[in-house]
N, C-alpha and C positions, 0 to 999 in steps of 0.2 A: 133657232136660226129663222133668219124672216122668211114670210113667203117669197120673195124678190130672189131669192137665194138658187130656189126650184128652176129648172129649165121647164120648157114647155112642153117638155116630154116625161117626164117624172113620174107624174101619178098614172098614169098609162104604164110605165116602166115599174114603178110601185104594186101597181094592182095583178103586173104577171107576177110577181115574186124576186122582184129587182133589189138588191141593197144598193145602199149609197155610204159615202165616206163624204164627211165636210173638208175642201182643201181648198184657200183663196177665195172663201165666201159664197161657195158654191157647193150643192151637192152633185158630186158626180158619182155618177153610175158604175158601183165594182162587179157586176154579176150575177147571176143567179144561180150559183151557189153547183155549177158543177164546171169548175174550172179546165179539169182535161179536154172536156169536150166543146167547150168555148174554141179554147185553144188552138182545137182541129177546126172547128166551124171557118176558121178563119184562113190558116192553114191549105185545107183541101176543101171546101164548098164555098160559103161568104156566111159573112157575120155583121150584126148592124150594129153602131155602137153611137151611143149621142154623145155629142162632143160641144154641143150650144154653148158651154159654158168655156171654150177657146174664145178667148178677146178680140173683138174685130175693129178695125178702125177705118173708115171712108176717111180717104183726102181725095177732097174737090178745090177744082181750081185750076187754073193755065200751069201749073207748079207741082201737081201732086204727084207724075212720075219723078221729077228731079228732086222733089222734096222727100220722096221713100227713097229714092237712091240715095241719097246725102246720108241717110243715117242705115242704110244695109251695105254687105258686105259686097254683094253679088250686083251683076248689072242690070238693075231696073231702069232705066233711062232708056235703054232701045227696044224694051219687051211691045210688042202690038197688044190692040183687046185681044183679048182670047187665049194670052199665054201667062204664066205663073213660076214666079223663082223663089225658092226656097235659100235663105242664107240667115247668117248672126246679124243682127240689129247693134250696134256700135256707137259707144263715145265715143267725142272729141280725142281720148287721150289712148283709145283703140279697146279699151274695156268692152269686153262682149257683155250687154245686156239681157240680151231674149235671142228667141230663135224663132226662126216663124215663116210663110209663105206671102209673098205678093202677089196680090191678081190687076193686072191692069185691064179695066172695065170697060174705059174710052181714054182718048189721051187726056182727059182732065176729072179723071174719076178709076182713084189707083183702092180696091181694100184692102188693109192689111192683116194677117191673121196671126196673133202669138200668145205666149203663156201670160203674161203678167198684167196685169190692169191698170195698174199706179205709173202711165206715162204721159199722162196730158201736162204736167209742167215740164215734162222732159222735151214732148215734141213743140208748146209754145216757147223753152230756150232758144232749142238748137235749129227749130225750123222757121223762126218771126222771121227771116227776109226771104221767104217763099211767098210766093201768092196762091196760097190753099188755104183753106177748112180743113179742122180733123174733128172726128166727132167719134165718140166712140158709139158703136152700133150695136152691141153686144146684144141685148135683151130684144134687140128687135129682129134677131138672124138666128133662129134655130136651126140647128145645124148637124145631121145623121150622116156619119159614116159608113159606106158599103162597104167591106171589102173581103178576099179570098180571090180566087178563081173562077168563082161563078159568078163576080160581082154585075160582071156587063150584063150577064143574061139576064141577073134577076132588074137590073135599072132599065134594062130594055123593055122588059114586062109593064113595065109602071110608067112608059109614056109612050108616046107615039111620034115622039121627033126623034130621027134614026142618029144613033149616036156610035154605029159604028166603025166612024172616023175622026172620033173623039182620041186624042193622042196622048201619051203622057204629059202630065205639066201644062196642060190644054186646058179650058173649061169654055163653057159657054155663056157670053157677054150676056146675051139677053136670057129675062127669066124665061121657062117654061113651063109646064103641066107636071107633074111627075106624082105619081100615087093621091091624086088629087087635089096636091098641096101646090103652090105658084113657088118658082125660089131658083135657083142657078147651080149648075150642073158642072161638078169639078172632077178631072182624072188627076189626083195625087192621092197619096197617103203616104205609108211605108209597111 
């Protein structure tokens, strides 16, 4: 597998005792190897899990909230920065594609986050009379999931911009600081 394949978290993840499974050209991250209590980490305290290799796509442009509406199921077209809708990604002939999250950044800079990679001829079909950009961003957006119950307290620990009015399905437009790293600050998961 190439190196290109690695998230930027990996050999960090590698050097605790991390396995990986190849899926989509990608190694992702299965564990370190005591799964019940993963389980619970997540469960009852918080658990961190890399997800970098979730497909990300920027649409810029006067178009790119009506252009991720056009092809999702749920209402992106009225979301403001700072809010995020989760729905199925759709053909023309109502075939569900993907499933995934939208984050509207500014109103001409929508990301999109989902499983599958192989859709830039899909979105130059169905989206050429938009006035947007899609670029797929993937390898340039690592991307660490917190979650559990403890998730706030420990993401509150790792920055000093208060985020304890951070709402579900909320994130925050602009980057900030957070465990030393620069990057944008999302409340979803499941």
């Amino acid at each position: 597998m190439p190196e290109s394949s690695k998230t930027a978290l990996h050999d960090t993840i590698a050097a605790m005792g991390g396995t990986f499974k190849e899926d989509g050209g990608w190694f992702w991250h299965q564990g370190f190897g005591d799964w019940p209590a993963e389980y619970r980490a997540v469960r009852e305290d918080v658990g961190v899990w890399d997800v970098s290799a979730l497909v990300k796509w920027e649409f810029r442009g006067p178009d790119a909230r009506a252009a991720a509406n056009h092809v999702n199921t749920n209402d992106i077209a009225s979301l403001e920065p700072g809010q995020v809708r989760y729905g199925p990604f759709m053909n023309p002939d109502g075939t569900m594609l993907d499933e995934g999250t939208v984050y509207v950044v500014a109103p001409d800079h929508v990301l999109v986050m989902m499983n599958g990679e192989g859709y830039a001829d899909y979105w130059a079909e169905h989206l050429g009379g938009f006035d947007v950009t899609i670029t797929n961003v993937t390898r340039q957006m690592p991307h660490v999931a917190i979650q559990g119950p403890r998730s706030r307290e420990v993401v509150q620990s790792l920055t000093d911009v208060d985020i304890s009015g951070l709402r579900y399905f909320r994130f925050l437009p602009d980057e900030i600081t957070l465990g030393g790293a620069r990057g944008r600050l999302a409340r979803t998961g499941y």
